[in-house]
C-alpha positions as CSV (number, residue, x, y, z in Angstrom):
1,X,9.8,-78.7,-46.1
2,X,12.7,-77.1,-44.3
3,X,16.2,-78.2,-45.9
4,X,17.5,-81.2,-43.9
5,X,20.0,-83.2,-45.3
6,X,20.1,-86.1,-42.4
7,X,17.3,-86.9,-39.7
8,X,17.3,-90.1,-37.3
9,X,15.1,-91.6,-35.5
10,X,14.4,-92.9,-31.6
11,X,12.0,-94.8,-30.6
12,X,11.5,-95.1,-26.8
13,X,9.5,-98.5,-25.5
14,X,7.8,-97.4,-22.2
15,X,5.6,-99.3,-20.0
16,X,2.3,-98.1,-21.0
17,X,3.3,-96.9,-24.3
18,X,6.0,-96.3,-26.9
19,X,7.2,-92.7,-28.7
20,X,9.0,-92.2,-31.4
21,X,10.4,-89.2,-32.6
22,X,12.1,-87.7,-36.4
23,X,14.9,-85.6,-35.5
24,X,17.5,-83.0,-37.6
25,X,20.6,-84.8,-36.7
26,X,22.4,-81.3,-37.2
27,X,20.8,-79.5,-34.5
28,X,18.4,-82.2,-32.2
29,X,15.2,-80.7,-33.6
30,X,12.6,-83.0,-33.3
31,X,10.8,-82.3,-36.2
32,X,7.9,-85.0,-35.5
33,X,7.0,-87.7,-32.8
34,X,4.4,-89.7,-32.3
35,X,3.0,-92.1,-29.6
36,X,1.2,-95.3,-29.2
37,X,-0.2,-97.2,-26.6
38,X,0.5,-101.1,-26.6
39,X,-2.6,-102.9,-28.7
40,X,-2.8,-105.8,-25.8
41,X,-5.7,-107.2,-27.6
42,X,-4.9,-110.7,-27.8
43,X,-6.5,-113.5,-25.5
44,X,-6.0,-112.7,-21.7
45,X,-4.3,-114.7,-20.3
46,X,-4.4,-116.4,-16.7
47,X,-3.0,-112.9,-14.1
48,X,0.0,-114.6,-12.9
49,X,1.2,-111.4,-12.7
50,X,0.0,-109.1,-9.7
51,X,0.6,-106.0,-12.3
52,X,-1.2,-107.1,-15.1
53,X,-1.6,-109.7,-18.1
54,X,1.6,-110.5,-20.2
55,X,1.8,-108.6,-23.5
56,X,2.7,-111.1,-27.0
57,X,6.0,-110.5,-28.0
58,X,4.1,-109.2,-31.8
59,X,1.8,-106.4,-29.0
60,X,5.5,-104.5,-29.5
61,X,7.0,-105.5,-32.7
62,X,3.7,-104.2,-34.4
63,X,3.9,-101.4,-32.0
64,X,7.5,-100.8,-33.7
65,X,6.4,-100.5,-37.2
66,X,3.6,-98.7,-36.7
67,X,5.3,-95.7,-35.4
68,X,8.4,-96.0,-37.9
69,X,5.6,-96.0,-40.7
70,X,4.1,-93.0,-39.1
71,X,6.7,-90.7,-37.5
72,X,8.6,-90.1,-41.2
73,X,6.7,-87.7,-43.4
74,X,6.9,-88.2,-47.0
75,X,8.8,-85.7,-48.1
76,X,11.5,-86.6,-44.9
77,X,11.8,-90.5,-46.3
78,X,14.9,-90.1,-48.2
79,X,17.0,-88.2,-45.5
80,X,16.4,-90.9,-42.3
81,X,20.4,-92.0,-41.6
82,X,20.0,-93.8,-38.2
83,X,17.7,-95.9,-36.1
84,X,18.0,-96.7,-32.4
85,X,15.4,-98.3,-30.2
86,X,15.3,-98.0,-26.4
87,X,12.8,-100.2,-23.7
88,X,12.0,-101.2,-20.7
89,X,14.1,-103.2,-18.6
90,X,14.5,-106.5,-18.5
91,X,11.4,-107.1,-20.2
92,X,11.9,-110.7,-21.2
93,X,10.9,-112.1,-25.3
94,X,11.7,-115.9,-25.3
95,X,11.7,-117.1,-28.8
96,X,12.4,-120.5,-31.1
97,X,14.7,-121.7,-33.0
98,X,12.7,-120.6,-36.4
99,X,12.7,-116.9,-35.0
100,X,9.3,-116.5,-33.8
101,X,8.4,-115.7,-30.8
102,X,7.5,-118.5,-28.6
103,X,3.3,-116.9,-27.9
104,X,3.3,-117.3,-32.1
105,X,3.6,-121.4,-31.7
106,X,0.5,-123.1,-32.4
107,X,-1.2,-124.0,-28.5
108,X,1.1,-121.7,-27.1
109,X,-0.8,-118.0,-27.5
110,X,-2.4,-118.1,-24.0
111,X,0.3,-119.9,-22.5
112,X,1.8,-117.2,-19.7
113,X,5.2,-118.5,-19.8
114,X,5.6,-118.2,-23.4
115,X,5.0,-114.5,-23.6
116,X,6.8,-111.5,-22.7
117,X,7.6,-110.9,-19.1
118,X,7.9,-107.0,-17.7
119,X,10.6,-105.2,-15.8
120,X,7.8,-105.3,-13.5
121,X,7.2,-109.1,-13.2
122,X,8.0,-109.9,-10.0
123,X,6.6,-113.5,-9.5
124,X,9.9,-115.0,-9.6
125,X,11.4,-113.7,-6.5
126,X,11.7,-117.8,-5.1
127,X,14.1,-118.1,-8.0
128,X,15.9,-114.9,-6.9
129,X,16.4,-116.0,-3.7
130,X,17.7,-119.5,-4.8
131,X,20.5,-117.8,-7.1
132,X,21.7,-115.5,-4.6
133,X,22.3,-118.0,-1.7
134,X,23.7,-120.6,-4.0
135,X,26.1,-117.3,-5.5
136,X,26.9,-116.0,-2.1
137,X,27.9,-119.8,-0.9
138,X,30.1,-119.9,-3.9
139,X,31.1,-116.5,-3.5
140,X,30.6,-115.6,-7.4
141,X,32.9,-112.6,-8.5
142,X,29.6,-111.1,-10.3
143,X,28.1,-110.1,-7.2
144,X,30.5,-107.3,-6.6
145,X,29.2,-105.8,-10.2
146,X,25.4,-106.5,-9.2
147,X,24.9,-104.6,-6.2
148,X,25.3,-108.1,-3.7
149,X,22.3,-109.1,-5.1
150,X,19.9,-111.0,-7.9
151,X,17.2,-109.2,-8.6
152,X,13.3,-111.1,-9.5
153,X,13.5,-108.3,-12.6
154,X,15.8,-109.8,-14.3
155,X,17.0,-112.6,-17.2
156,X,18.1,-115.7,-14.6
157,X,15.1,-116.0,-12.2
158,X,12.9,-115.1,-15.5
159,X,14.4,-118.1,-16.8
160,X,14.7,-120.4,-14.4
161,X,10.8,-120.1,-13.6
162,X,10.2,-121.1,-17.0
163,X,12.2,-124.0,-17.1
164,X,10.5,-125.1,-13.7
165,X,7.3,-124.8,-14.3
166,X,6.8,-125.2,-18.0
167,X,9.1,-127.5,-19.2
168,X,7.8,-128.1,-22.6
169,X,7.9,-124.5,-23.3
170,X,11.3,-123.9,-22.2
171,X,12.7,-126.5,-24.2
172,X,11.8,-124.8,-27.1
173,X,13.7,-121.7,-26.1
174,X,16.4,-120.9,-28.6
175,X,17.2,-117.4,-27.6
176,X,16.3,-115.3,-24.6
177,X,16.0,-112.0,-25.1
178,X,15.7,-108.6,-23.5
179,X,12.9,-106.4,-25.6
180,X,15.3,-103.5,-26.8
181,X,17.3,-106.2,-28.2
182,X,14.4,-108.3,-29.7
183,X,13.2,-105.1,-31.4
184,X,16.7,-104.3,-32.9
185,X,16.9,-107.8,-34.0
186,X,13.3,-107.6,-35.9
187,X,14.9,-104.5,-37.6
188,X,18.0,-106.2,-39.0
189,X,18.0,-109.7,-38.5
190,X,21.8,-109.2,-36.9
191,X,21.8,-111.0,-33.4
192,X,22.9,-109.0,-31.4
193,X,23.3,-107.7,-28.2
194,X,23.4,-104.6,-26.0
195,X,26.0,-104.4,-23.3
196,X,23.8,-102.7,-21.4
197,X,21.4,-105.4,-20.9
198,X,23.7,-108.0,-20.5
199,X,25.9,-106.7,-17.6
200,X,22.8,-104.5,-15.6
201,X,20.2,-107.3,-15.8
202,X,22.5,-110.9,-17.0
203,X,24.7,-111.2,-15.2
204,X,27.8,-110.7,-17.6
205,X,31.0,-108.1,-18.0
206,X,33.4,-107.8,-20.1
207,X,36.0,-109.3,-17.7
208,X,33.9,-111.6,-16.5
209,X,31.7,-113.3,-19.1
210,X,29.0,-115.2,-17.8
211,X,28.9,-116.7,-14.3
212,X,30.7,-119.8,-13.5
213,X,29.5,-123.2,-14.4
214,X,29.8,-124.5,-10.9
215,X,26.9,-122.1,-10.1
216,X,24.8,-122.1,-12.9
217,X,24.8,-126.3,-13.0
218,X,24.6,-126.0,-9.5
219,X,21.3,-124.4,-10.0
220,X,19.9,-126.7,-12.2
221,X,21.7,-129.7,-14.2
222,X,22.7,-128.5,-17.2
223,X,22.0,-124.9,-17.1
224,X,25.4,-123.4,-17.7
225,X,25.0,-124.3,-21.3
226,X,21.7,-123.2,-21.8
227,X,22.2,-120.1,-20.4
228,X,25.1,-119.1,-22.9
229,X,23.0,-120.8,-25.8
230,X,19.8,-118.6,-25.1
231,X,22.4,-115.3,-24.3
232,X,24.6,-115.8,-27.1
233,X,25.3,-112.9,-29.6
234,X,28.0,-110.7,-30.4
235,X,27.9,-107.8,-27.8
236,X,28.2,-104.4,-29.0
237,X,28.3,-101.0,-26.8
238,X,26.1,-97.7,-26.9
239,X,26.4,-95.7,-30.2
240,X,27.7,-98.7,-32.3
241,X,25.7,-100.5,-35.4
242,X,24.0,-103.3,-34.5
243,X,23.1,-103.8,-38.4
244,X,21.5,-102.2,-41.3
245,X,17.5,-101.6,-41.9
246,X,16.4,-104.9,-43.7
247,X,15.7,-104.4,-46.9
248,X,12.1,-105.3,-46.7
249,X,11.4,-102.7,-44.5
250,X,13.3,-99.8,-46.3
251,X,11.3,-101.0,-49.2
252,X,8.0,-101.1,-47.5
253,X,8.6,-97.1,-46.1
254,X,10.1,-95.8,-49.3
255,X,13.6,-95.4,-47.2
256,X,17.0,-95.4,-48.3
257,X,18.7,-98.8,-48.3
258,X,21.5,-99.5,-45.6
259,X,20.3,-97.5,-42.8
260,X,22.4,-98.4,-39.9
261,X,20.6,-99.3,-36.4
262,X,22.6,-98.9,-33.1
263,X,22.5,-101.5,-30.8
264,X,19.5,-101.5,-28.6
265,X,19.3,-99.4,-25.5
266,X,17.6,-99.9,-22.0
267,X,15.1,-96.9,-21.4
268,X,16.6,-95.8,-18.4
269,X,20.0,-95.3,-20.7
270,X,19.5,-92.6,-23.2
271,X,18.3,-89.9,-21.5
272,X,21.6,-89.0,-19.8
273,X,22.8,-88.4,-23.2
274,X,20.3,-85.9,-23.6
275,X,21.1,-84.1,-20.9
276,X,24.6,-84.3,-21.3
277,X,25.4,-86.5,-17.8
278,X,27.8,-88.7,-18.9
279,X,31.2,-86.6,-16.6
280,X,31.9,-88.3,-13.7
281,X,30.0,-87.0,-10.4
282,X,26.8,-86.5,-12.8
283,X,23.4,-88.4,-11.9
284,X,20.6,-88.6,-14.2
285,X,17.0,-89.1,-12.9
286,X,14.8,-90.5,-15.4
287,X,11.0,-90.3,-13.5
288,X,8.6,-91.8,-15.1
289,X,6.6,-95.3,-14.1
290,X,9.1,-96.2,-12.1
291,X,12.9,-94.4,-11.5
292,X,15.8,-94.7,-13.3
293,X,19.0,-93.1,-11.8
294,X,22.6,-93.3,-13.3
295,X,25.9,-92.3,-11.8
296,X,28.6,-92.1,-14.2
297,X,32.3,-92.6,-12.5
298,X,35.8,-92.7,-13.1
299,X,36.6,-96.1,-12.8
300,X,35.3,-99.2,-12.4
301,X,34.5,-100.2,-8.5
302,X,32.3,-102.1,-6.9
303,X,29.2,-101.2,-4.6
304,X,26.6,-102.4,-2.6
305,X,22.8,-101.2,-3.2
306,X,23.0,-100.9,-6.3
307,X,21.2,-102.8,-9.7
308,X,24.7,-102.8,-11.3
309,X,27.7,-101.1,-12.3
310,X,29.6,-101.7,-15.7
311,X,32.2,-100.0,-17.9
312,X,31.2,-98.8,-21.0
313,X,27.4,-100.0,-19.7
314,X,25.9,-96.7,-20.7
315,X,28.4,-94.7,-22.9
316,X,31.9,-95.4,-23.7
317,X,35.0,-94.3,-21.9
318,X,33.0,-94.5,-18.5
319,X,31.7,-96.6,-15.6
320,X,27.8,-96.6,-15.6
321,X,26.3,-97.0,-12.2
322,X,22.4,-98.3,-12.4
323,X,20.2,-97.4,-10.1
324,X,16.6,-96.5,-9.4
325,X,13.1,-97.2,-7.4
326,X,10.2,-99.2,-8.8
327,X,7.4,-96.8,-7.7
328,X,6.8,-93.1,-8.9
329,X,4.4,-92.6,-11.5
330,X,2.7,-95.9,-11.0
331,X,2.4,-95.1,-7.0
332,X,0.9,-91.7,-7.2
333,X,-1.4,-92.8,-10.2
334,X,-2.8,-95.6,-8.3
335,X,-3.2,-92.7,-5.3
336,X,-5.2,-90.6,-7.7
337,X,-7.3,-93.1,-9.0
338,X,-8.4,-95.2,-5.7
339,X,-7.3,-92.9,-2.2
340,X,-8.1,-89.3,-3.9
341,X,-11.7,-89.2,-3.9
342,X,-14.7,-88.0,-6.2
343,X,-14.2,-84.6,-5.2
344,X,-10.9,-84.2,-6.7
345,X,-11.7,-85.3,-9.5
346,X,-14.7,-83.3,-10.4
347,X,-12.4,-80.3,-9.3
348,X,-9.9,-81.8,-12.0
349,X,-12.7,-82.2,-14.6
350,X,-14.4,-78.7,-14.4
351,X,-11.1,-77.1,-14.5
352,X,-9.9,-79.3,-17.3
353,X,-6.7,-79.9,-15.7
354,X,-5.2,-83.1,-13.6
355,X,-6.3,-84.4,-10.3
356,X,-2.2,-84.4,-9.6
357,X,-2.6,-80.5,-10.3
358,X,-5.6,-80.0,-8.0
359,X,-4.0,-81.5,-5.3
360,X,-0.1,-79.8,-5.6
361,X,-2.4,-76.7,-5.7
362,X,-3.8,-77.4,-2.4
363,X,-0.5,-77.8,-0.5
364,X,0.5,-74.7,0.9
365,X,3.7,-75.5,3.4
366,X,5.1,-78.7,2.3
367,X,7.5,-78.4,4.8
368,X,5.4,-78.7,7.5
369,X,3.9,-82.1,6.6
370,X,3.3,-84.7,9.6
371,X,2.7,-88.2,7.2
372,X,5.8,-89.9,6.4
373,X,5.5,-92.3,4.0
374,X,7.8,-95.2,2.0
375,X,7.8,-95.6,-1.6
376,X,8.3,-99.6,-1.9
377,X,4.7,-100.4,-3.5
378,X,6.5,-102.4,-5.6
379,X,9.3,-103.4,-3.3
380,X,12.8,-101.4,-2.6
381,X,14.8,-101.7,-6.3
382,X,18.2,-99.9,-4.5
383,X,19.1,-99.2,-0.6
384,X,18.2,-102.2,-0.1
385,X,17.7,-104.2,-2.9
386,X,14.4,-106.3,-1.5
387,X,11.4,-106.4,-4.1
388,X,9.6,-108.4,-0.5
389,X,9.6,-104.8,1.2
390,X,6.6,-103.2,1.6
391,X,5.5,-99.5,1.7
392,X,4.3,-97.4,4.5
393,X,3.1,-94.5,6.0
394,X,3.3,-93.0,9.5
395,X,1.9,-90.2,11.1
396,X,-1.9,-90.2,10.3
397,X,-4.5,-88.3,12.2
398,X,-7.9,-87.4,12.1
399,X,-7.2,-84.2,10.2
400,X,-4.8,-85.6,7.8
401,X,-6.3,-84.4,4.7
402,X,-5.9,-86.2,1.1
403,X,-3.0,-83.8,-0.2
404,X,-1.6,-84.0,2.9
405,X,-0.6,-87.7,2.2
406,X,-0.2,-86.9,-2.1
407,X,2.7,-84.3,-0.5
408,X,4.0,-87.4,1.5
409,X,4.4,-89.9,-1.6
410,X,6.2,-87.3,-3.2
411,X,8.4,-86.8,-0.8
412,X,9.0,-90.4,-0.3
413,X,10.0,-90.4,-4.3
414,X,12.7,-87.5,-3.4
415,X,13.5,-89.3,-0.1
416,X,14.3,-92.5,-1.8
417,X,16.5,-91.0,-4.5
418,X,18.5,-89.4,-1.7
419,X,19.0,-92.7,0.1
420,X,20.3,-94.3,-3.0
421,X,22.7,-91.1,-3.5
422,X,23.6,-91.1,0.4
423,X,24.9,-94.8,-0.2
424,X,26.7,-93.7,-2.9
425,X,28.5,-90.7,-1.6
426,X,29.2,-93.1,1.8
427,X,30.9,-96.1,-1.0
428,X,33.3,-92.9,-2.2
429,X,31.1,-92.3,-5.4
430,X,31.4,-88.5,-6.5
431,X,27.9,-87.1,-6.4
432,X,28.1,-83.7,-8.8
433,X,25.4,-82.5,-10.7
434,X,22.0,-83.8,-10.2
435,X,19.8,-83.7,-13.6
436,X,16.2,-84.9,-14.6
437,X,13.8,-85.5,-17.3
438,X,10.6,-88.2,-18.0
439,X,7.3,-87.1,-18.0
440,X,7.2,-86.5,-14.5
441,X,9.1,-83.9,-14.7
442,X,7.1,-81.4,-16.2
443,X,3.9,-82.4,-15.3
444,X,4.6,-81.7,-11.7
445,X,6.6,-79.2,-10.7
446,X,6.6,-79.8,-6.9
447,X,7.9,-83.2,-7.1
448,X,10.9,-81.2,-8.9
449,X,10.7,-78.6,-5.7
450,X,10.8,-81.4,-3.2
451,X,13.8,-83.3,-5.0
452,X,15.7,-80.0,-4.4
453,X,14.7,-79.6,-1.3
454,X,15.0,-83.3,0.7
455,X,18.2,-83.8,-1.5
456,X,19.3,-80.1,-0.4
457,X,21.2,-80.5,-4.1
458,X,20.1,-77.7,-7.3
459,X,18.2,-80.5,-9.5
460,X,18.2,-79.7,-13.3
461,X,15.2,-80.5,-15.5
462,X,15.9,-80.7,-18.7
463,X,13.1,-78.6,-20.9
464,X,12.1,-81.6,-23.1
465,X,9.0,-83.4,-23.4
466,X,11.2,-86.1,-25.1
467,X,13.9,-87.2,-23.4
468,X,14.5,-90.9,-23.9
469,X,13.6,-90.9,-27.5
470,X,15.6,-88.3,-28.1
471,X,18.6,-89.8,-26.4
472,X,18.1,-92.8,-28.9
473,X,18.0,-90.7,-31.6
474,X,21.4,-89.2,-30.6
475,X,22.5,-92.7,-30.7
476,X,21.3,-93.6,-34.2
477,X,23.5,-90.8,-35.0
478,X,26.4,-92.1,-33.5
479,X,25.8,-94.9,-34.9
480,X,25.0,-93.6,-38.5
481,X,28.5,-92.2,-38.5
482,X,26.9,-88.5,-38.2
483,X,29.3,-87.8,-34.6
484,X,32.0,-89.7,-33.3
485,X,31.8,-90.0,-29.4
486,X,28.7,-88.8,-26.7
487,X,30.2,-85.4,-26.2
488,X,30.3,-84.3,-29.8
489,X,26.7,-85.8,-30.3
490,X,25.7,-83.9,-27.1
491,X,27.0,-80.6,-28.2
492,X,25.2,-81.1,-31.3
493,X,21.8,-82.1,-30.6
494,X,21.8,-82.5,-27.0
495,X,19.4,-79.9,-24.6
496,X,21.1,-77.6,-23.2
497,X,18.1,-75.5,-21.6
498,X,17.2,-76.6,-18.3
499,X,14.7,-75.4,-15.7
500,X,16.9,-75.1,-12.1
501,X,14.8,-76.1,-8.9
502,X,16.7,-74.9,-6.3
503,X,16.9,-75.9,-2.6
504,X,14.3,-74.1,-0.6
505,X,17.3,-72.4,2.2
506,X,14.9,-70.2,4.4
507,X,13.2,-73.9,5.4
508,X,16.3,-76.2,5.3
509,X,15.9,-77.4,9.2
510,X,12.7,-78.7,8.7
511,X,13.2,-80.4,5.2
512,X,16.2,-82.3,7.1
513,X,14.0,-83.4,9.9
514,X,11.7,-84.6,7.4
515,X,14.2,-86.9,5.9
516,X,15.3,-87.6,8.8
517,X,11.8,-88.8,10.2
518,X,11.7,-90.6,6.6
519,X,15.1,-92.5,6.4
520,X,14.2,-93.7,10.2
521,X,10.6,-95.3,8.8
522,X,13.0,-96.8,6.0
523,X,15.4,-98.8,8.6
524,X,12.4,-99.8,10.7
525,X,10.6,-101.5,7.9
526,X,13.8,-103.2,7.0
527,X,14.2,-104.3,10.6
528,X,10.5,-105.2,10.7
529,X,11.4,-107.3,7.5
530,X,14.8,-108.8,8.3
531,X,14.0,-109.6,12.7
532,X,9.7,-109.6,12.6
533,X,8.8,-107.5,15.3
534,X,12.0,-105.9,16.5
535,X,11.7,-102.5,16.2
536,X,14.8,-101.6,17.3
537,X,16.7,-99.5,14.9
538,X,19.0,-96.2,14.4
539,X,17.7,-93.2,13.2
């Protein structure tokens, strides 16, 4: 064993799976990680959900000790000193009065409402619409801090589909949880919860609180009250201690008692501390299943097109802007594995490499692609904010070969960040340093190329293979006590190697005519979505 006196621990809640990671809180090494994908073995229940079945609630909290159990070596037991836990966001965990989750009643295991509900979830859009007409009428001061709009992914419309449709499951809520919290909570029994997840996806600030009660009972009778009952919890910022390890569980892994854990994270959150964006002007992409992008700014200000904007939301001392798209990874996996034929994946299978590989290597002048394409397979997250809006693709012919449309959901990733940025810059939102890390980034390099390129920005990729859990583990350290603030914790165990892409000059014309082209399919969908047929819309 090498000498090392204090390690911490991440642990980063994906969609598909969760990673945890042992790190030398003097340096950032990760010593070990791990990874697990979700058990999902229980029942099926009914597909209300377009995506997929609901998870239980005990899918991730098992999840959670599984990897704490295995991502400590023995001989590393007695030097863990933090905890943090980052995931998906909002990812919904009702539970009961008793603490279990509501899916653990008896009768209730295969009942859909009772379980948890994904980021992804989109089925209560009706609800959505409802609060925001109702808020806009009212003119609610929280819509200046949610982008102008309520978005289906989040805690109210969750809720409020509940409470419609399964009334005697929703009166059994006692607390309404987002999962990062829920997990943090399981750790040290201390309620708790993270500012993050209350002002991006609750509709609270600081200076705010909650929304009023004229809209909430104006919603539904009564609902002002339940709404702070479920939410309720002291509210504690990035980097601070949520609680200490329970005893039980520093018993069960032969770890020291009184291990703090930091208040829970959303996934999209921890990264930028691992890249060290957290200056004014800096975005961080996270691409992975879907997009994450944060803006950090000098004050607090408030913008249109965007999931939210909060100060302190992400680390303290700044304003967190939350943005992002709701199709990457899942968009050009579902590509591969239904549009991209049998021949690519042979290809991909004798070669033992991916079928995204074998068609990157096929693309030879990316600028000269004639299929435009928009990423909303899951709806438009940011620029607009419409989870209705549907993706396209223009410019097909009889030659248009398979990679030829791979190359144009790529560059409607890159195109989409660039809209959300463009907004930005137009609302007087420094745009500086453009950084990026997530799977994604590493696994394929033109993606990273074209980001440069249709953004006409240098874009940063940060040489890890863990960058969110990593980011929570420089959190646990904060929180430990270990580092006092973000920047001290950054220079300490933060990467500071990065692979630069670098805009492609010598082509620059035709990459702008290409987002062009793009941004002009954008506003004609939205006109198509907003008017029906009229086509009529600026370039």
């Amino acid at each position: 064993m090498r000498t090392v006196s204090k390690t911490v621990i991440g642990v980063d809640f994906g969609t598909q799976s969760a990673r945890a990671v042992l790190v030398n809180a003097e340096n950032g090494e990760i010593i070990y990680s791990c990874r697990k994908e979700y058990p999902y073995n229980s029942t099926p229940v009914p597909a209300i959900d377009c995506a997929e079945n609901l998870p239980c609630a005990t899918d991730y909290e098992m999840t959670l000790y599984e990897l704490l159990r295995n991502v400590i070596p023995d001989e590393y037991r007695k030097t863990v000193a933090g905890i943090c836990v980052d995931a998906t966001s909002l990812t919904m965990v009702l539970l009961a009065e008793d603490g279990r989750a509501l899916s653990e009643l008896d009768g209730w295991s295969e009942a859909a409402h009772a379980r948890v509900k994904l980021w992804k979830y989109h089925r209560a859009q009706e609800k959505a619409d409802e609060a925001l007409n109702l808020a806009s009428n009212l003119q609610e001061p929280f819509l200046g801090r949610t982008g102008g709009s309520i978005s289906c992914e989040w805690m109210l419309p969750k809720l409020l589909e509940v409470r419609d449709e399964a009334p005697e499951i929703y009166s059994k809520i006692d607390l309404a949880m987002d999962l990062c919290e829920f997990l943090t909570f399981r750790l040290t029994g201390q309620l708790v919860r993270s500012i993050g997840s209350l002002s991006y996806k609750c509709l609270w600030a600081e200076d705010l609180n909650f929304p009023e009660r004229t809209f909430l009972n104006g919603l539904r009778a009564g609902f002002y009250e339940e709404y702070c009952h479920f939410l309720r919890g002291d509210v504690r910022k990035p980097g601070e201690c949520a609680g200490m390890l329970r005893s039980e569980l520093t018993k069960r892994w032969g770890l020291p008692e009184q291990i703090p854990v930091a208040t829970g994270m959303l996934d999209g959150h921890t990264s930028l501390a691992t890249m060290g964006a957290f200056e004014p002007g800096d975005a961080a992409l996270i691409v992975g299943t879907s997009n994450v992008c944060t803006v950090q700014d000098r004050k607090l200000q408030e913008l249109k097109d965007v999931c939210g904007v909060a100060q302190d939301g992400m680390v303290t001392g700044s304003c967190g802007i939350d943005t992002g798209q709701s199709s990457t990874g899942n968009m050009l996996g579902w590509f591969v594995e239904h549009m991209a034929g049998w021949q690519i994946h042979r290809e991909a299978e004798e070669r033992k490499i991916s079928p995204h590989q074998v068609l990157a290597e096929r693309i030879q002048k990316p600028w000269e692609n004639k299929v435009i394409a928009v990423d909303w397979w899951s709806g438009s997250r940011n620029a607009p904010c419409d989870l209705t809006l549907r993706g396209s693709m223009s410019g097909l012919e009889m030659d248009t070969k398979t990679e030829d449309i791979y190359l144009a959901l790529l560059q409607a990733i890159a195109c989409g960040t660039g809209t959300i940025l463009e907004s930005l810059s137009g609302q007087g939102v420094e745009i500086r340093r453009v950084l990026a890390t997530g799977g994604i980034t590493e696994k394929n390099p033109l993606l990273m190329q074209e980001y440069a390129n249709l953004l006409r920005r240098d874009v940063l990729v940060a040489k890890t293979a863990e960058g969110p859990a990593l980011g929570a583990a420089m959190f646990a350290a904060m929180a430990a006590g270990i580092y006092t603030n973000i920047q001290e914790t950054y220079d300490h165990m933060g990467i500071h190697d990065f692979t630069a892409y670098k805009p492609d000059e010598i082509h620059r014309a035709a990459y702008e005519e290409l987002y062009r082209k793009n941004k002009h399919l954008r506003n004609m969908l939205r006109g198509v979505s907003a008017e029906g047929l009229n086509l009529e819309v600026n370039s």
